[in-house]
PDB file of N, CA, C and O in Angstrom:
ATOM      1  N   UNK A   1      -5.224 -20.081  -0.830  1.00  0.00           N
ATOM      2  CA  UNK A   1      -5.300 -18.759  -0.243  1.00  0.00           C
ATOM      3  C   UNK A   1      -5.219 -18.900   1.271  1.00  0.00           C
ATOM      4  O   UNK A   1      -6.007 -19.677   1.810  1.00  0.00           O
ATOM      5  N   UNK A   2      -4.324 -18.209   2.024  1.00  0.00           N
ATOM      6  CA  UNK A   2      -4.461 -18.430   3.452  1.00  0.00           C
ATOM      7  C   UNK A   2      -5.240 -16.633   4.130  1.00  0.00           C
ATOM      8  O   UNK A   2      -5.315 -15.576   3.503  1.00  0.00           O
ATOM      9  N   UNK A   3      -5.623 -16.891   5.360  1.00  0.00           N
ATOM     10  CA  UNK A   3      -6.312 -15.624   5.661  1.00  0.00           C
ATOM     11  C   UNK A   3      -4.276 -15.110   6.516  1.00  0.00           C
ATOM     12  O   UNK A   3      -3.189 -15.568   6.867  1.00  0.00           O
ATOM     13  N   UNK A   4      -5.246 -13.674   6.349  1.00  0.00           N
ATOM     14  CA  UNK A   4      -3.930 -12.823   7.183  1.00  0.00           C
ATOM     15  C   UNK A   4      -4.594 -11.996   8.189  1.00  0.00           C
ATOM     16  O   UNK A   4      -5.611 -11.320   8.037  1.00  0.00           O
ATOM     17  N   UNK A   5      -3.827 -12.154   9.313  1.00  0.00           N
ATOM     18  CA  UNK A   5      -4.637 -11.995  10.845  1.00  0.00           C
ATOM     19  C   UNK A   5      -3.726 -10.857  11.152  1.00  0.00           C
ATOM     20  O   UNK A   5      -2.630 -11.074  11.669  1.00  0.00           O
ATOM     21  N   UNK A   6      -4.096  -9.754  10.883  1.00  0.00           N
ATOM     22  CA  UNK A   6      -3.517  -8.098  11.803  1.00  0.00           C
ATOM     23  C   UNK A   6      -4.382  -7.734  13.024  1.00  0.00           C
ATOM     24  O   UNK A   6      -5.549  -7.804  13.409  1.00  0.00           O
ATOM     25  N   UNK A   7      -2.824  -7.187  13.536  1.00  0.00           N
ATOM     26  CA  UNK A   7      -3.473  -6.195  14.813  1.00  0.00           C
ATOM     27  C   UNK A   7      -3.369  -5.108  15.355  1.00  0.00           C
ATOM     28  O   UNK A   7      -2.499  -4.541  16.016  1.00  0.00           O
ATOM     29  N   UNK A   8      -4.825  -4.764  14.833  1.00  0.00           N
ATOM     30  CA  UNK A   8      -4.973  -3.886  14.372  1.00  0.00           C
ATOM     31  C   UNK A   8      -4.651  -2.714  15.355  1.00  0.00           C
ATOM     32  O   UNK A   8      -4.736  -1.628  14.782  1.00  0.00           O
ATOM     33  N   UNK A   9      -4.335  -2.635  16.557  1.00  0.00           N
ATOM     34  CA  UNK A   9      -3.809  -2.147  17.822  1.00  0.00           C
ATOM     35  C   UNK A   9      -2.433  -1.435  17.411  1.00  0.00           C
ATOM     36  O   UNK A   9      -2.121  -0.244  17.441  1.00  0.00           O
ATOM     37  N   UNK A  10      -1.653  -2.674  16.983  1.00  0.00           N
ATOM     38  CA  UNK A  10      -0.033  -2.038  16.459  1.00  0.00           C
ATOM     39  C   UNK A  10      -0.230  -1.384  14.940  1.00  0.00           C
ATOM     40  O   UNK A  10       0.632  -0.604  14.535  1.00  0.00           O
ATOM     41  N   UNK A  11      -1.346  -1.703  14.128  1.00  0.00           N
ATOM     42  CA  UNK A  11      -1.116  -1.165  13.216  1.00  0.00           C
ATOM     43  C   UNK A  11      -1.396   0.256  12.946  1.00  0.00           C
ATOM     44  O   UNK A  11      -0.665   0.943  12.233  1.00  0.00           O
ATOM     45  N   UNK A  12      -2.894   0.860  13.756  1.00  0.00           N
ATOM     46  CA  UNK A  12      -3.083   1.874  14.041  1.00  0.00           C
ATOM     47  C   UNK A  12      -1.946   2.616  14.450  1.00  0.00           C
ATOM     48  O   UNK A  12      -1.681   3.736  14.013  1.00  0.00           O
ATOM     49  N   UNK A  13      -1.087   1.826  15.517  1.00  0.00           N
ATOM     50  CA  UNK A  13      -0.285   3.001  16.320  1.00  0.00           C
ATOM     51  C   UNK A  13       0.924   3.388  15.066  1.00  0.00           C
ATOM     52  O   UNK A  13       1.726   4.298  15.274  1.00  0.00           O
ATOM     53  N   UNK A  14       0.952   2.450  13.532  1.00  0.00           N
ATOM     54  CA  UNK A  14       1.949   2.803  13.009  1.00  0.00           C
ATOM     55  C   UNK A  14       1.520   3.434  11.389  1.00  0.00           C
ATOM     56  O   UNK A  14       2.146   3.365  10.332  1.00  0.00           O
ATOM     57  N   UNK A  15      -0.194   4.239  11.807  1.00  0.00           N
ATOM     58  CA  UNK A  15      -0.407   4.949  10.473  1.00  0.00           C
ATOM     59  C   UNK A  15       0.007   6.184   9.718  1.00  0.00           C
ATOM     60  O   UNK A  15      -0.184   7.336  10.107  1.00  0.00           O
ATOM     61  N   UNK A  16       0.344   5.975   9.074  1.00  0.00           N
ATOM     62  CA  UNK A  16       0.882   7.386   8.384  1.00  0.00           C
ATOM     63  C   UNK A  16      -0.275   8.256   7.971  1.00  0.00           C
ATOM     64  O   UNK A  16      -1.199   7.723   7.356  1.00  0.00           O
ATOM     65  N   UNK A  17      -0.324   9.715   8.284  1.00  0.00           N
ATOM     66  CA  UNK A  17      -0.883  11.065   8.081  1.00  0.00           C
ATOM     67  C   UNK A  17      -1.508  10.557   6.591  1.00  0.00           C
ATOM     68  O   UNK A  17      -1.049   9.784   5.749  1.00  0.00           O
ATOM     69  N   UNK A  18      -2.500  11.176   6.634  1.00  0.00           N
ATOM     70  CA  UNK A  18      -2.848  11.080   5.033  1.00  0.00           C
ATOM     71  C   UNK A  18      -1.940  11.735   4.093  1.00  0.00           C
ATOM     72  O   UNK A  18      -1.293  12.781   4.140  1.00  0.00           O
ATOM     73  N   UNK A  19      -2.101  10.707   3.131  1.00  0.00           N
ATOM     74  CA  UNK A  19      -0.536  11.188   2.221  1.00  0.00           C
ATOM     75  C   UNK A  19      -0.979  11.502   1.247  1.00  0.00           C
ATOM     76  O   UNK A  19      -1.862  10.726   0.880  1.00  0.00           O
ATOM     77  N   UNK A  20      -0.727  12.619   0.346  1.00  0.00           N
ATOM     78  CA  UNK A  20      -0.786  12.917  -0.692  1.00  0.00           C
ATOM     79  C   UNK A  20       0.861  12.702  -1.794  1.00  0.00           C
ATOM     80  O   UNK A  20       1.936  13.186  -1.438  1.00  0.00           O
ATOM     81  N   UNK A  21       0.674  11.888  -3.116  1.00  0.00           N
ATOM     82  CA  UNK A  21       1.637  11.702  -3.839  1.00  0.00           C
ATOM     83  C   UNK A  21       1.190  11.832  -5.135  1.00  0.00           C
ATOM     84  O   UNK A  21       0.096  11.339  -5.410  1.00  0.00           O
ATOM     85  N   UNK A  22       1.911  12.475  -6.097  1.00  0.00           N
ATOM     86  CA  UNK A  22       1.882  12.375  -7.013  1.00  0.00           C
ATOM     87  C   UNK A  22       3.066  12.482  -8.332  1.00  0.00           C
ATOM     88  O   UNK A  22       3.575  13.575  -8.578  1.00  0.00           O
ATOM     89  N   UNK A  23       3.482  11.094  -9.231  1.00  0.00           N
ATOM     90  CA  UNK A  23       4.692  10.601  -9.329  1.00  0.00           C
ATOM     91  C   UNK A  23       4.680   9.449  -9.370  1.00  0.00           C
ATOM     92  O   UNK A  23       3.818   8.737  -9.884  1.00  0.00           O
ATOM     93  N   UNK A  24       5.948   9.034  -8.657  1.00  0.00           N
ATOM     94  CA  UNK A  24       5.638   7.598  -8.223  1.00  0.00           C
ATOM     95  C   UNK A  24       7.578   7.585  -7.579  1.00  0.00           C
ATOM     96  O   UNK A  24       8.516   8.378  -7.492  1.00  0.00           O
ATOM     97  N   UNK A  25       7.217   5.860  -7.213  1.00  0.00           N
ATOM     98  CA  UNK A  25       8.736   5.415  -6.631  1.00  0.00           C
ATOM     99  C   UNK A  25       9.243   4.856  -7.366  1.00  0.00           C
ATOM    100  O   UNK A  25       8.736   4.824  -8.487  1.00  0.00           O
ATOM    101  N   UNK A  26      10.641   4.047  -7.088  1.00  0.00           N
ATOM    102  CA  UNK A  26      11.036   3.036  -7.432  1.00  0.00           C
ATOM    103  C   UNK A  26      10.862   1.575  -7.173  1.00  0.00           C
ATOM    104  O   UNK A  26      11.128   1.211  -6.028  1.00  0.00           O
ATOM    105  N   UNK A  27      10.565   0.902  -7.810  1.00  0.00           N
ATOM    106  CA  UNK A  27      10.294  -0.669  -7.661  1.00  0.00           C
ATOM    107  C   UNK A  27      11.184  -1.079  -6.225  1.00  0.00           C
ATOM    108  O   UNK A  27      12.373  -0.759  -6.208  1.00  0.00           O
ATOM    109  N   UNK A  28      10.667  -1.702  -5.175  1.00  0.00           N
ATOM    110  CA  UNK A  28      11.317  -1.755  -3.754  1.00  0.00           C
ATOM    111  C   UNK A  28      10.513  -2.794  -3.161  1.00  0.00           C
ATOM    112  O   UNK A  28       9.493  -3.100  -3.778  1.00  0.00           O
ATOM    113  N   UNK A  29      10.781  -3.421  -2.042  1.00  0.00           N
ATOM    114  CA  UNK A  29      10.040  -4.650  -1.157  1.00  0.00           C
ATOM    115  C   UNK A  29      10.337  -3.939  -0.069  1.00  0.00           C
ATOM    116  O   UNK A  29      11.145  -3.012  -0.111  1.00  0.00           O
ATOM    117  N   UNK A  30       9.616  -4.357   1.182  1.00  0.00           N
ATOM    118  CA  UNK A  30       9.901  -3.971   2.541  1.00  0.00           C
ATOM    119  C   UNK A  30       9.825  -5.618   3.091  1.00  0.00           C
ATOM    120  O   UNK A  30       8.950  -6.417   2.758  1.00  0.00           O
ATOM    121  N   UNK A  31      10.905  -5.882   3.962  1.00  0.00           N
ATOM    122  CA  UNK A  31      11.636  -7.279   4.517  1.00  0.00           C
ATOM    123  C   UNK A  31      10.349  -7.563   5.584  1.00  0.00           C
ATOM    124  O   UNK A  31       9.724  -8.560   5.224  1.00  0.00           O
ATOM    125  N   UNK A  32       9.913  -7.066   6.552  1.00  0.00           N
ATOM    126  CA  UNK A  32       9.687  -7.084   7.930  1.00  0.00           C
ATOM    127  C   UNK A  32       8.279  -6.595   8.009  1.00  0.00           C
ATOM    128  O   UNK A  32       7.665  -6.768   9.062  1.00  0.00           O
ATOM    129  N   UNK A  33       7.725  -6.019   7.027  1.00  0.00           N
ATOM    130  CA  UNK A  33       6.244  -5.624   7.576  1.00  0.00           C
ATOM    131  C   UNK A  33       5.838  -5.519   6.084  1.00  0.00           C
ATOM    132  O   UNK A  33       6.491  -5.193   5.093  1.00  0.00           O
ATOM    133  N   UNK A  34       3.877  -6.103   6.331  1.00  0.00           N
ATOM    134  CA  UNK A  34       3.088  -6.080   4.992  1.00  0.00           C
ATOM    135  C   UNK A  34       2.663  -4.505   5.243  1.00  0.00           C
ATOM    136  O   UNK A  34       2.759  -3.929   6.327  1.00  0.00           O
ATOM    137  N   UNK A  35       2.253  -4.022   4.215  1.00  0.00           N
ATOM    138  CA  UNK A  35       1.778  -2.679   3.920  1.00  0.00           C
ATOM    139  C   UNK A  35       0.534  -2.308   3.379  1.00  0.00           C
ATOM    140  O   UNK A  35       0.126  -2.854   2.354  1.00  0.00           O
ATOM    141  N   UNK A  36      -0.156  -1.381   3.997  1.00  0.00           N
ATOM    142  CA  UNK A  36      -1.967  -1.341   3.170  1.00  0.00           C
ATOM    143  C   UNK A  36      -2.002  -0.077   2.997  1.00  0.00           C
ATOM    144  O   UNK A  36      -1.766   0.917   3.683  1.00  0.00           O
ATOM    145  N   UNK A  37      -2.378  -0.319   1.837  1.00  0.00           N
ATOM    146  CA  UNK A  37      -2.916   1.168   0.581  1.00  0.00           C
ATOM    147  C   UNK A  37      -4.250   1.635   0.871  1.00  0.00           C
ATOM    148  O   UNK A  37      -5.178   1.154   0.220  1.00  0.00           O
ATOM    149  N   UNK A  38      -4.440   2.359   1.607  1.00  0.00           N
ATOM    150  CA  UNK A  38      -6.130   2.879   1.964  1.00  0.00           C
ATOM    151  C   UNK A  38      -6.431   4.147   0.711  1.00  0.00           C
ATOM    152  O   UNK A  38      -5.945   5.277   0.654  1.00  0.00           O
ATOM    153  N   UNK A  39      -6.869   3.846   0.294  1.00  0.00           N
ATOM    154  CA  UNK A  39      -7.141   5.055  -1.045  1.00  0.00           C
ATOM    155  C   UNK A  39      -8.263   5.996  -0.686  1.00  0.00           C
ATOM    156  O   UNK A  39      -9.332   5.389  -0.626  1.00  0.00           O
ATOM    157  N   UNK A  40      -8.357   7.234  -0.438  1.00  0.00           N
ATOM    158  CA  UNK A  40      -9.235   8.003   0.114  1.00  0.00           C
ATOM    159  C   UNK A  40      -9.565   9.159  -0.998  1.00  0.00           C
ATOM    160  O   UNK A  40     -10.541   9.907  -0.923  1.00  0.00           O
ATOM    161  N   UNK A  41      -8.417   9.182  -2.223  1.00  0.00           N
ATOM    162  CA  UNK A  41      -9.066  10.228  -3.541  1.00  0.00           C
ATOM    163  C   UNK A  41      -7.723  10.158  -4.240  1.00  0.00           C
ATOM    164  O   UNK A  41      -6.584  10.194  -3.774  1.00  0.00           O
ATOM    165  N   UNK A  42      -8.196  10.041  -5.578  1.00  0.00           N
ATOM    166  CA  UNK A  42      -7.891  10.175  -6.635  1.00  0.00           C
ATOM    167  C   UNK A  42      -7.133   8.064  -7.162  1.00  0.00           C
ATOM    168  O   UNK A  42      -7.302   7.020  -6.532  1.00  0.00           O
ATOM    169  N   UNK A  43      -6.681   8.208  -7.951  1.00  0.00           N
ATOM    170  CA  UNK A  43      -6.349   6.383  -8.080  1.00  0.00           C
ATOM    171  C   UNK A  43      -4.746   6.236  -8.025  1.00  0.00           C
ATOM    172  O   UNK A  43      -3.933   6.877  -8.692  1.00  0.00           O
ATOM    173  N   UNK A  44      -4.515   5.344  -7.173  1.00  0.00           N
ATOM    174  CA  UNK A  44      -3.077   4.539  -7.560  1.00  0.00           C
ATOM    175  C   UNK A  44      -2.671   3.668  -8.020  1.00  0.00           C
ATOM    176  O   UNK A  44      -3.649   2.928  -8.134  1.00  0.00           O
ATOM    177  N   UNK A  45      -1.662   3.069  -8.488  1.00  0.00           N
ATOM    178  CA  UNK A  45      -1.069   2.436  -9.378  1.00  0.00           C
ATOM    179  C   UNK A  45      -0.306   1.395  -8.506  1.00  0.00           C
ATOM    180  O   UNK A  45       0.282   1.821  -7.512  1.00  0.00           O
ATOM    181  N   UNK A  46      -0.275   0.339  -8.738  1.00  0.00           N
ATOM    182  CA  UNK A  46       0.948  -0.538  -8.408  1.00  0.00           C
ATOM    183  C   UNK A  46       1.782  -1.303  -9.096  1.00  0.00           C
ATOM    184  O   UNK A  46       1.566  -2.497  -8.887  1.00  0.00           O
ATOM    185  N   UNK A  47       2.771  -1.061  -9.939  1.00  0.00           N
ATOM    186  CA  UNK A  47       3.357  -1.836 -10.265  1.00  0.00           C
ATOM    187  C   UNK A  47       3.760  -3.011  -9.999  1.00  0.00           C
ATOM    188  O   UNK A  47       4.618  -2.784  -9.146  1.00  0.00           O
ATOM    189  N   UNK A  48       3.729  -4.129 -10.147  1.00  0.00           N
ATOM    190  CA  UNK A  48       4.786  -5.584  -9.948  1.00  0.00           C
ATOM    191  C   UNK A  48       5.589  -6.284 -10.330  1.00  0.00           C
ATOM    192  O   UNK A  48       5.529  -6.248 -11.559  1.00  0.00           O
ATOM    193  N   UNK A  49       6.546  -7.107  -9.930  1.00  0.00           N
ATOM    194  CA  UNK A  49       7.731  -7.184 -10.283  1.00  0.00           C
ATOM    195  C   UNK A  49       7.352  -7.847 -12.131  1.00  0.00           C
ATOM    196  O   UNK A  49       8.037  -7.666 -13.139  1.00  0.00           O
ATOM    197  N   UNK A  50       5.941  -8.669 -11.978  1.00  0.00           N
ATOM    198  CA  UNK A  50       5.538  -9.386 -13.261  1.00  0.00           C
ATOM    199  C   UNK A  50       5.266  -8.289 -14.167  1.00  0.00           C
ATOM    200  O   UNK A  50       4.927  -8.636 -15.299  1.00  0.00           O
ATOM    201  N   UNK A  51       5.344  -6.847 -13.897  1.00  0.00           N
ATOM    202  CA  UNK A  51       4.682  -6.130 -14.829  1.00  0.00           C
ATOM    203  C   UNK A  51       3.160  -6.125 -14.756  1.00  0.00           C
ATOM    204  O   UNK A  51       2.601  -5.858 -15.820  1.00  0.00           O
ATOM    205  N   UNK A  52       2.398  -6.366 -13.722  1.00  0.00           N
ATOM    206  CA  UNK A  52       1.231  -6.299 -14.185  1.00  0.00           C
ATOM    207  C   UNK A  52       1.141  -5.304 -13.062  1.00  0.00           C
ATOM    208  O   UNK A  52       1.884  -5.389 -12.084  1.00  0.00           O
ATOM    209  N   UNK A  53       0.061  -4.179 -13.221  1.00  0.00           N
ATOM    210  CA  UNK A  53      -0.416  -2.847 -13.111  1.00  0.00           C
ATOM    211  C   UNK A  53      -1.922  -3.090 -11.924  1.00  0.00           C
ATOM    212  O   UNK A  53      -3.001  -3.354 -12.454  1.00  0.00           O
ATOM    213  N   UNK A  54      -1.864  -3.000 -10.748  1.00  0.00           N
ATOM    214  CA  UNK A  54      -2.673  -2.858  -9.982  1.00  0.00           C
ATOM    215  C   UNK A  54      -3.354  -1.750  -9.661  1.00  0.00           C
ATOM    216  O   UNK A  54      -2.719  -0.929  -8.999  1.00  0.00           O
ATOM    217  N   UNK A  55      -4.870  -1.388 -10.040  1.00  0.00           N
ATOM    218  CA  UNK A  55      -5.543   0.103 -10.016  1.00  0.00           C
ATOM    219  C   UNK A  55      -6.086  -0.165  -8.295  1.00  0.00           C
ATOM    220  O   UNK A  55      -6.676  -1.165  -7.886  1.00  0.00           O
ATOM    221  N   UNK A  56      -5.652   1.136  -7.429  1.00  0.00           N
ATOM    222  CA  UNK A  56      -6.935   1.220  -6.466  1.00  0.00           C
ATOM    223  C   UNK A  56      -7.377   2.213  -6.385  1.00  0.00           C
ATOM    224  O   UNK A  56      -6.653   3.198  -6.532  1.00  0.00           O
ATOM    225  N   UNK A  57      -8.324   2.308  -6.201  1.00  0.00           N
ATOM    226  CA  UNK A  57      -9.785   3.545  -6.508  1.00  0.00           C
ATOM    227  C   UNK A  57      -9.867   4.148  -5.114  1.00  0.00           C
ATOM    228  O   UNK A  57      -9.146   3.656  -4.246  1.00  0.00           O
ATOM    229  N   UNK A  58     -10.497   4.944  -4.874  1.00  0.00           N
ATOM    230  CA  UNK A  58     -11.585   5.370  -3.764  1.00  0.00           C
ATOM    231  C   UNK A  58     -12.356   4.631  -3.192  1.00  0.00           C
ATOM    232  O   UNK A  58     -13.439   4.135  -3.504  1.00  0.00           O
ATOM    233  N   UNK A  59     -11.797   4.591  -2.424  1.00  0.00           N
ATOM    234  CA  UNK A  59     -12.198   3.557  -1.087  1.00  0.00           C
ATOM    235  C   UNK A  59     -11.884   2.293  -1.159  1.00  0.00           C
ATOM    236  O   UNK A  59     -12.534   1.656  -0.330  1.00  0.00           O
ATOM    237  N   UNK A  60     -11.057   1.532  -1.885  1.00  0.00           N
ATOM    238  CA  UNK A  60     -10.468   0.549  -1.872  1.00  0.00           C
ATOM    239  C   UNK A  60      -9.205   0.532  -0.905  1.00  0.00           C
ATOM    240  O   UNK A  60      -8.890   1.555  -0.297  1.00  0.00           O
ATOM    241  N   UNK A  61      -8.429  -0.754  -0.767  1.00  0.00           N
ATOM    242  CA  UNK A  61      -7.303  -1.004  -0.049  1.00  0.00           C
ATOM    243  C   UNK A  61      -6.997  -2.559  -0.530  1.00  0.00           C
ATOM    244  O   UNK A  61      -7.578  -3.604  -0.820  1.00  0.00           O
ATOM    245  N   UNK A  62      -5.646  -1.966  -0.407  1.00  0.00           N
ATOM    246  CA  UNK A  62      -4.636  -3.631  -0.745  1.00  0.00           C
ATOM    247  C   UNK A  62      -3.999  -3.495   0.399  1.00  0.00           C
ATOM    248  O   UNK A  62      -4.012  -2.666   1.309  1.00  0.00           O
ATOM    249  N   UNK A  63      -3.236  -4.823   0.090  1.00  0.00           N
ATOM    250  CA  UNK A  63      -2.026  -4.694   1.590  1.00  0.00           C
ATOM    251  C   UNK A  63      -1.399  -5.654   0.541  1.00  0.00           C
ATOM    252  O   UNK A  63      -1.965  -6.383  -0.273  1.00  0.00           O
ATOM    253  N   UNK A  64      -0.021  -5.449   0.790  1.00  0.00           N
ATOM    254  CA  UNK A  64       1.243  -5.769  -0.239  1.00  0.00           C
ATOM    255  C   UNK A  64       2.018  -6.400   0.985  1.00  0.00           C
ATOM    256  O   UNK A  64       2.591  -5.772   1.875  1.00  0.00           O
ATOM    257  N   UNK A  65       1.875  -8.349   0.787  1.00  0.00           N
ATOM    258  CA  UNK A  65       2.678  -8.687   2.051  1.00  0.00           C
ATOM    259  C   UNK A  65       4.326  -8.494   1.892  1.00  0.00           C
ATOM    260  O   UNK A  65       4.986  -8.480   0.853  1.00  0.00           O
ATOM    261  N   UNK A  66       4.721  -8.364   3.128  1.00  0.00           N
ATOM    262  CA  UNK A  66       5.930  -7.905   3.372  1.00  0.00           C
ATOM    263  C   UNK A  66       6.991  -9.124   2.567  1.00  0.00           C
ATOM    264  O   UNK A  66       6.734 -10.327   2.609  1.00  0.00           O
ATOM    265  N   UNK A  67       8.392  -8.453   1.736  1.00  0.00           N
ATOM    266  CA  UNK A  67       9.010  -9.174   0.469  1.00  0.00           C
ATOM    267  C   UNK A  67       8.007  -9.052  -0.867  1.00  0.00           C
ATOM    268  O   UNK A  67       7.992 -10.188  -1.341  1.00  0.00           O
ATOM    269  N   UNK A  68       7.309  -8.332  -1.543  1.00  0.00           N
ATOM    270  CA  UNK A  68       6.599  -8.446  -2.416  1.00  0.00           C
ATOM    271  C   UNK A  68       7.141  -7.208  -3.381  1.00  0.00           C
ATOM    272  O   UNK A  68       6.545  -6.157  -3.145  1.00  0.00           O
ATOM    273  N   UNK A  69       7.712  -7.157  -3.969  1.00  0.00           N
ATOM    274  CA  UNK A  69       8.526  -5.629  -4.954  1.00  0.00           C
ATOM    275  C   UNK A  69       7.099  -4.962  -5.127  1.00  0.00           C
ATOM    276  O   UNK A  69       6.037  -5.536  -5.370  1.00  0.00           O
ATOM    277  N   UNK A  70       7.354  -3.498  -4.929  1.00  0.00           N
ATOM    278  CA  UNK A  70       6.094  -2.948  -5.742  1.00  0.00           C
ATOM    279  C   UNK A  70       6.626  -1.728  -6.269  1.00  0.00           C
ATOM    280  O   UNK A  70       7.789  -1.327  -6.221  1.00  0.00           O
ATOM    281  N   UNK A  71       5.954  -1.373  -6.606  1.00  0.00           N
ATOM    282  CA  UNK A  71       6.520   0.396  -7.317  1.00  0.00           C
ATOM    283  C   UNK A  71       4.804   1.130  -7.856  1.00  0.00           C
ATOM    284  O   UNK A  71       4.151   0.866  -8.865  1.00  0.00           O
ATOM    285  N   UNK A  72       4.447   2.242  -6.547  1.00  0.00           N
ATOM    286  CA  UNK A  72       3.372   2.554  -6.233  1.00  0.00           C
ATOM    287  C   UNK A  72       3.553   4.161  -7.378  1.00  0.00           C
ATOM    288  O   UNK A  72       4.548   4.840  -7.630  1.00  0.00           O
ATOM    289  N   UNK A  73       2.497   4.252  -7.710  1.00  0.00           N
ATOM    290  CA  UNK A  73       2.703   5.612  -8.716  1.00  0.00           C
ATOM    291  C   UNK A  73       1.271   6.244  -8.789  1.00  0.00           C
ATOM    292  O   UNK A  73       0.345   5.448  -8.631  1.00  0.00           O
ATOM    293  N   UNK A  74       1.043   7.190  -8.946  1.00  0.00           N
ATOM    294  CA  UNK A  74      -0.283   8.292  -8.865  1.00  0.00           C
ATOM    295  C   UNK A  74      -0.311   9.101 -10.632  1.00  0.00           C
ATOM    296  O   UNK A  74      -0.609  10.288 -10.500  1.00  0.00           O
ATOM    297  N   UNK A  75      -0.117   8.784 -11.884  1.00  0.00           N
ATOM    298  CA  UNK A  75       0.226  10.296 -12.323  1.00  0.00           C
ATOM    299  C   UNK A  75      -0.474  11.793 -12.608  1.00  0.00           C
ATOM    300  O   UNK A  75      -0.040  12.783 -13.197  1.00  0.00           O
ATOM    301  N   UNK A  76      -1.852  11.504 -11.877  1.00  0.00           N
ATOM    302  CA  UNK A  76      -2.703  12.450 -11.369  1.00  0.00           C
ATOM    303  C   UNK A  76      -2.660  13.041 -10.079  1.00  0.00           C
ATOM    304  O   UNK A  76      -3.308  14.030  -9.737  1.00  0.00           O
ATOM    305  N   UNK A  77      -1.844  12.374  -9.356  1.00  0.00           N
ATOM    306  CA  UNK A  77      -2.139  12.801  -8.003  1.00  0.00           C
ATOM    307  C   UNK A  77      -2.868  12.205  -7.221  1.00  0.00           C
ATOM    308  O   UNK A  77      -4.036  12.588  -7.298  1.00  0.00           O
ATOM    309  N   UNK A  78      -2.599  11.062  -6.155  1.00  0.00           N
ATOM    310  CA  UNK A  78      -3.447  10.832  -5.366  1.00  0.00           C
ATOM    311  C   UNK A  78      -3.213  10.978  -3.641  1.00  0.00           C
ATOM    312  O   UNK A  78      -2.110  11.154  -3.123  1.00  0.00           O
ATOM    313  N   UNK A  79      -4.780  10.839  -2.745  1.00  0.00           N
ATOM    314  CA  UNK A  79      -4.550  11.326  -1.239  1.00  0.00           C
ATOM    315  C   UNK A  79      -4.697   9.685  -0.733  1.00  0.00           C
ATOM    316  O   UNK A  79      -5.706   9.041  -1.023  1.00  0.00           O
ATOM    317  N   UNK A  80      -3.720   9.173  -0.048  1.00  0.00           N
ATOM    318  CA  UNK A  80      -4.592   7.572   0.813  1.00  0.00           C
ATOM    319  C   UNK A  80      -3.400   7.630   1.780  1.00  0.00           C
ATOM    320  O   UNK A  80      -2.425   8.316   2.085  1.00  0.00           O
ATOM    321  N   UNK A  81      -4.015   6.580   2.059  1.00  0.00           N
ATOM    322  CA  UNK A  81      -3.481   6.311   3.971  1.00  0.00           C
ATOM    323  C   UNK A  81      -2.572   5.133   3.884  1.00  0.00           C
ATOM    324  O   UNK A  81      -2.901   4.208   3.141  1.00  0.00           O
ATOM    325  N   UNK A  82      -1.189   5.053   4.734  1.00  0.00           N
ATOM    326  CA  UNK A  82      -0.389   4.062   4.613  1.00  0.00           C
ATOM    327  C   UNK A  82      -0.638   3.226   5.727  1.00  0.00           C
ATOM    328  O   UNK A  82      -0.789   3.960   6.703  1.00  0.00           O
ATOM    329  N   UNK A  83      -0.737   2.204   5.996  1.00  0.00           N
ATOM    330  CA  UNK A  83      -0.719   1.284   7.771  1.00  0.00           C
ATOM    331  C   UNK A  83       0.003   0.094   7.414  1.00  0.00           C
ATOM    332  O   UNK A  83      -0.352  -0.730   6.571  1.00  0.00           O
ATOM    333  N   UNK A  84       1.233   0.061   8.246  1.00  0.00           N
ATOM    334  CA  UNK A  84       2.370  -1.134   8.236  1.00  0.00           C
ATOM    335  C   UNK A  84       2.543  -2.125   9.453  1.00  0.00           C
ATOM    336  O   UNK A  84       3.360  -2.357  10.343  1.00  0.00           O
ATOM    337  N   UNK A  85       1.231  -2.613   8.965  1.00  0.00           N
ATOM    338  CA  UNK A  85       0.896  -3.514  10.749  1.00  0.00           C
ATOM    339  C   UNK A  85       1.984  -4.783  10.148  1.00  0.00           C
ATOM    340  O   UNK A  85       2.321  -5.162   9.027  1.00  0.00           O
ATOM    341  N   UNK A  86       2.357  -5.245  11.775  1.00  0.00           N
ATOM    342  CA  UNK A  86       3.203  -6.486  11.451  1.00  0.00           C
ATOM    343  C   UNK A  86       2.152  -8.107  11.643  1.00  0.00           C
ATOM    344  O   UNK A  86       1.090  -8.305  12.234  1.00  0.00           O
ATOM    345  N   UNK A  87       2.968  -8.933  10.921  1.00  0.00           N
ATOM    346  CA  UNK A  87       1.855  -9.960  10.779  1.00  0.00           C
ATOM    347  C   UNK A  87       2.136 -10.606  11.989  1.00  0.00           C
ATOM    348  O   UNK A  87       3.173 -10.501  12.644  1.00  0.00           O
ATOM    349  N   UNK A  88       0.984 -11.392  12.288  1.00  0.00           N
ATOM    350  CA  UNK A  88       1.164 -12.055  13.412  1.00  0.00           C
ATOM    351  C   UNK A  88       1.642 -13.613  12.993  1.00  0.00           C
ATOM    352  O   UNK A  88       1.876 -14.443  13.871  1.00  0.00           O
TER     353      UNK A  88
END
């Protein structure tokens, strides 16, 4: 396991509005920046490329390092916060 060192300076400046989704995407990677799932209500889903199904709850957070396929889905509806800090 290695640690992952953000900063948190650039990542703030690149948070997205609280998002509400409900649905989902298509299975996708982002090249250039890891991504964190701040979950603030209701649960999301993450798909992976292995098929296995990642739950985050209320008040949890992942961060999906950057090249990692995911395919994020709500089918209740959920509100969380996106932040695409770049790694150092």
């Amino acid at each position: 396991m290695s640690v992952i060192k953000i900063n948190m300076k650039a990542a703030l400046s690149a948070v997205s509005e609280n998002l509400k989704l409900q649905g989902g995407y298509e299975m996708h990677k982002h090249e250039k920046e890891d991504k964190l799932f701040m979950e603030m209500d209701g649960a999301l889903f993450l798909e992976l490329p292995t098929k296995e199904i990642v739950e985050i709850t209320e008040g949890e957070s992942v961060i999906v390092p950057k090249g990692v396929e995911q395919k994020p889905f709500s089918p209740k509806g959920v509100s969380l916060v996106i932040i695409e800090p770049e790694r150092n």
